[in-house]
RODRENMAR-159900 format. One line per field, with one value per residue (C-alpha): residue in three letters; x, y, z. Coordinates in nm, 3 decimals, always signed. Layout:
BEGIN
resn = c(ALA_...)
px = c(X_...)
py = c(Y_...)
pz = c(Z_...)
END
This chain:
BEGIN
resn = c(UNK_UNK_UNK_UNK_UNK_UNK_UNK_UNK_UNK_UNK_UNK_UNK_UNK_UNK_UNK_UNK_UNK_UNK_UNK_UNK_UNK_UNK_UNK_UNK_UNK_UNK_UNK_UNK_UNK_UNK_UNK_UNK_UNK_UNK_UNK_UNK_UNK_UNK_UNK_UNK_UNK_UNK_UNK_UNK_UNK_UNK_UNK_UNK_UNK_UNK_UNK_UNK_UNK_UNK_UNK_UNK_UNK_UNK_UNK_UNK_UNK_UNK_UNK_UNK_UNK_UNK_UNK_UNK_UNK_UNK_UNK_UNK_UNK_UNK_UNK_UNK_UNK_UNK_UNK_UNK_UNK_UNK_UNK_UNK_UNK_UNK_UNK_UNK_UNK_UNK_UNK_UNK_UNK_UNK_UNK_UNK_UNK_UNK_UNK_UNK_UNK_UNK_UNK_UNK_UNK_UNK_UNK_UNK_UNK_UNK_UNK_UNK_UNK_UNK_UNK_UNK_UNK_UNK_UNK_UNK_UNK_UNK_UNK_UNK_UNK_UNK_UNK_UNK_UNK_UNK_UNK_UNK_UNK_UNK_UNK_UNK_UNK_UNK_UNK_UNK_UNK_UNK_UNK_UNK_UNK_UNK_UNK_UNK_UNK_UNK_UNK_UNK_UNK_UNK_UNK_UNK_UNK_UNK_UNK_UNK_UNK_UNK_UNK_UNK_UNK_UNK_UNK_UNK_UNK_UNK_UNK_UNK_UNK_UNK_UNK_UNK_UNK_UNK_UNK_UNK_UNK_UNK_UNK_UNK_UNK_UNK_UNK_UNK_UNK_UNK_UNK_UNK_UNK_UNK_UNK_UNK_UNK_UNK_UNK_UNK_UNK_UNK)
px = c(-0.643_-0.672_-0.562_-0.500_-0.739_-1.025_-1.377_-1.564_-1.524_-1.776_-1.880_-1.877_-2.264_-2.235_-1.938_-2.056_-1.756_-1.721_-1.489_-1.183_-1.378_-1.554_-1.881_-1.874_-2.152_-2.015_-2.218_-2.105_-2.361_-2.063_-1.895_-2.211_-2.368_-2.387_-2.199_-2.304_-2.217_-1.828_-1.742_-1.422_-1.400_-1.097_-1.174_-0.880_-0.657_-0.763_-0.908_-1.256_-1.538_-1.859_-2.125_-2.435_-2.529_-2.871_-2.992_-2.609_-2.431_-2.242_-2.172_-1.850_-1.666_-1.316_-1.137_-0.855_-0.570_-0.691_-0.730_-0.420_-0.221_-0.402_-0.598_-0.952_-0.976_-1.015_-1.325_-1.638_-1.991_-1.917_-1.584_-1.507_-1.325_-1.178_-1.378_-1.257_-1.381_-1.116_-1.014_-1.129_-0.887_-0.836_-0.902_-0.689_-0.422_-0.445_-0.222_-0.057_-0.075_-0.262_-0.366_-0.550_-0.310_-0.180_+0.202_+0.136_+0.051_+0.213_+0.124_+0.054_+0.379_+0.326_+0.190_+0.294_+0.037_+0.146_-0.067_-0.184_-0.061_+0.040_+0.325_+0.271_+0.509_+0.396_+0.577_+0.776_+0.792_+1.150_+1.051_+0.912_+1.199_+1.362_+1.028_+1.017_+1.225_+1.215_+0.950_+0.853_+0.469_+0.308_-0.030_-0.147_-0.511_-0.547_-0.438_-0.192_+0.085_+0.430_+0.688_+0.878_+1.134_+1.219_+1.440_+1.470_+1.172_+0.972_+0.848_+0.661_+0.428_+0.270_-0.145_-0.303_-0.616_-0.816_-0.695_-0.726_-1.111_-1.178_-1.000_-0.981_-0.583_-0.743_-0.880_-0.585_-0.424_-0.073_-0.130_-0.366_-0.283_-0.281_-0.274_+0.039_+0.108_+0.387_+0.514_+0.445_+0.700_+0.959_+0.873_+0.886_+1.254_+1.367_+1.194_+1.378_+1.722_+1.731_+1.629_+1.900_+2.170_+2.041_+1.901_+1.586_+1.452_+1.169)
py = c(+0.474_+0.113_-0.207_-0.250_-0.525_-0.515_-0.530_-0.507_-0.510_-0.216_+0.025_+0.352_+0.496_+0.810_+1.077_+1.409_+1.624_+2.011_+2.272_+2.196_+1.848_+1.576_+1.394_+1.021_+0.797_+0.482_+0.136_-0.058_-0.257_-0.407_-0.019_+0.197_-0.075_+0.201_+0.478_+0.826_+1.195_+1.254_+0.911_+0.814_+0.480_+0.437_+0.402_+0.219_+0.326_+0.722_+0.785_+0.976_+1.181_+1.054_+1.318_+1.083_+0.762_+0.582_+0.218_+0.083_+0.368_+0.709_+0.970_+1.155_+1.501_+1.469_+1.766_+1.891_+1.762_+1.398_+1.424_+1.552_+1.259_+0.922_+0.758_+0.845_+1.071_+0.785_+0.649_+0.618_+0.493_+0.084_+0.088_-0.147_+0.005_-0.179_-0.053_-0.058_+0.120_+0.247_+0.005_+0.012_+0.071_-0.296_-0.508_-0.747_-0.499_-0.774_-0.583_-0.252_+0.100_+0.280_+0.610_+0.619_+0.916_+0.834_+0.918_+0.825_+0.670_+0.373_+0.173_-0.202_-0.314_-0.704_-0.990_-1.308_-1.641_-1.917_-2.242_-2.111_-1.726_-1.443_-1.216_-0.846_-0.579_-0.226_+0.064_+0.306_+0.654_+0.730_+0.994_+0.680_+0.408_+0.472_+0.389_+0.063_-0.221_-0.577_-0.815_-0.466_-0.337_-0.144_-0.047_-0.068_+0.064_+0.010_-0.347_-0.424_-0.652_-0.752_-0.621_-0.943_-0.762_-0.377_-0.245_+0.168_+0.217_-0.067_-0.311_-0.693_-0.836_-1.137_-1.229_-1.496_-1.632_-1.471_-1.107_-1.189_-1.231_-1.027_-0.658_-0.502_-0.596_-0.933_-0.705_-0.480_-0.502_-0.362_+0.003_+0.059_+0.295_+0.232_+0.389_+0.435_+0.451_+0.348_+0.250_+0.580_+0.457_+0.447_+0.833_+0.957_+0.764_+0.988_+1.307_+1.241_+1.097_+1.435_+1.658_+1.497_+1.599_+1.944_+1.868_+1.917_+1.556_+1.661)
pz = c(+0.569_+0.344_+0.287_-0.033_-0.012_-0.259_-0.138_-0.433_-0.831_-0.893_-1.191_-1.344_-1.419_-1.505_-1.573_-1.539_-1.711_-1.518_-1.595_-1.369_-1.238_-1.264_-1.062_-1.085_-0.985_-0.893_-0.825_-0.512_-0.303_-0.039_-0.006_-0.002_+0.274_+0.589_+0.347_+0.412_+0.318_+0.395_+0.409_+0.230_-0.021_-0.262_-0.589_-0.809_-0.499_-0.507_-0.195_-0.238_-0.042_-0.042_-0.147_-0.133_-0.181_-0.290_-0.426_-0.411_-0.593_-0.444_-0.592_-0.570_-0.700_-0.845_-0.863_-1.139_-0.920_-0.848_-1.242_-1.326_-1.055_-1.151_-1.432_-1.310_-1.596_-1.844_-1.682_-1.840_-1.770_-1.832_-1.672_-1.345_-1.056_-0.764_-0.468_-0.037_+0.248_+0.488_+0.724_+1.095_+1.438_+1.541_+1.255_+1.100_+0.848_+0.509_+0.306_+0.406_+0.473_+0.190_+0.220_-0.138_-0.203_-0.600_-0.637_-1.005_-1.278_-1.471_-1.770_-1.805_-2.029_-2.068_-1.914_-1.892_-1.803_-1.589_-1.517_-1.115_-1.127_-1.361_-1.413_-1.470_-1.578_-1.492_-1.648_-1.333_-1.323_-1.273_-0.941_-0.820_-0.849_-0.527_-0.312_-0.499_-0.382_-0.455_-0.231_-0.083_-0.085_-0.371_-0.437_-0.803_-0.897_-0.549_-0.527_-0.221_-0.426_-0.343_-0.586_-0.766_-0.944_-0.992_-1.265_-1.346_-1.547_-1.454_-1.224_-1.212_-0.950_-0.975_-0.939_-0.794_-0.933_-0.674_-0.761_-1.135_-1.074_-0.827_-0.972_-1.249_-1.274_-1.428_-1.716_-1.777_-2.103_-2.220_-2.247_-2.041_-1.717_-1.379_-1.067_-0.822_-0.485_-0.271_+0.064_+0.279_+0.511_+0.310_+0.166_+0.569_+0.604_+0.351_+0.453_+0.801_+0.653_+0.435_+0.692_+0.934_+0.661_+0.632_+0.265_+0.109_+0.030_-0.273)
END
């Protein structure tokens, strides 16, 4: 389980491309501090396995359906990934629940600068519309951000200077993809609302 709160801006090393997978080696001084085999650490939101770790970087295996579900596929040696280590039982919760599990993938539609913050519209797949309500939680490439506004096909949130400098959401352009994941709790309300009416919820 995460945050949403970024720990670290890291980097992409080395893709090594398999036939239904991928090995990334990842470079992260603050996550890999104490990391070892089978630990977890989300990478742009996607939860991932440890396989080893060594002078700062881990390594870890993505398989075909972590590919398939976010934007991890697009990463290449060069590219900077917003890095957390799960959070620990009785620590202060910064942003919300995040269990690094993507629901999907939007698209970075405009952007819009103010003096202090900036406004961000992110495309919205239209299975995910219904999680997504206005001033609620969303996570996006990881990033724990409150939803501004939310329309059918699209939603805005808007970045301090902090998370502009600190994540990769200050280096986004229009077009590019990001990663997806919304309020779990609001996905369990409707498991149990549609179970309660005898009707299947997916």
């Amino acid at each position: 389980m995460f945050t949403g709160i970024v720990e670290e801006l890291g980097e992409v090393t080395a893709v090594e491309r398999l036939s239904d997978a991928s090995r990334f080696r990842l470079r992260g001084p603050v996550v890999t501090e104490g990391a070892k085999h089978g630990d977890s650490i989300a990478v742009n939101g996607v939860c991932l396995t440890v396989v080893d770790t060594a002078d700062g970087e881990f390594t870890a295996d993505v398989m075909a359906e972590t590919l398939k579900r976010s934007s991890l596929g697009a990463l290449a040696p060069g590219s900077r990934v917003n890095l957390e280590r799960p959070m620990e039982l009785g620590g202060r919760l910064g942003g919300h629940l995040v269990q690094g599990h993507v629901d999907g993938t939007g698209t970075i539609v405009e952007r819009t600068p103010s003096e202090h913050w900036e406004i961000v519209k992110v495309s919205l797949p239209p299975e995910l519309t219904r999680y997504v309500v206005e001033k609620g939680s969303i996570t996006v490439d990881g990033v724990s951000l409150t939803v501004v506004e939310v329309a059918a096909d699209h939603f805005t949130i808007s970045l301090i200077p902090t998370t502009l400098d600190l994540t990769t959401l200050g280096h986004k352009q229009p077009g590019d993809p990001v990663n997806l994941e919304v309020d779990v709790v609001a996905k369990y309300v409707e498991r149990m609302l549609g179970d309660r009416a005898g009707q299947d919820p997916r």
